[in-house]
C-alpha angles and dihedrals in degrees: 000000000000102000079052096060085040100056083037091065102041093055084053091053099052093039085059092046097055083047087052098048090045092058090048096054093036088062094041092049085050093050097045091046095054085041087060095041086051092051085042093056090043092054095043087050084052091050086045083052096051099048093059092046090055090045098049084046090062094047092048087046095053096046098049083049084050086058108042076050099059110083108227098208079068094059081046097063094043097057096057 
């Protein structure tokens, strides 16, 4: 009767104990998954970022092309 309630106790120990590491690991996966879905979202608002500077860059290029392009003796004689 007494090796029963031993190994009875011992199966409800390390019952407990996986519970116990589950949980664990559970909670860290959740926290490193949020972590990375943080550092995801931070890096997509940089590529959002860089896309609008590139774009403003080519804006600010062209125009400055449209304006090198343009002769400024014509401007001159319409002006008069």
């Amino acid at each position: 009767m007494r090796i029963k309630v031993f190994v009875f106790i011992f199966l409800v120990g390390t019952l407990a104990l996986v519970s116990l590491v589950k949980t664990y690991l559970v909670f860290e996966y959740k926290r490193n998954f949020s972590y990375l879905s943080e550092l995801e979202q931070k890096i997509q608002n940089y590529k959002n970022e860089q896309s609008k500077l590139n774009v403003e860059i080519s804006i600010i290029e062209t125009e400055i092309y449209s304006f090198t392009s343009i002769n400024p003796d014509s401007l001159d004689s319409n002006l008069r």
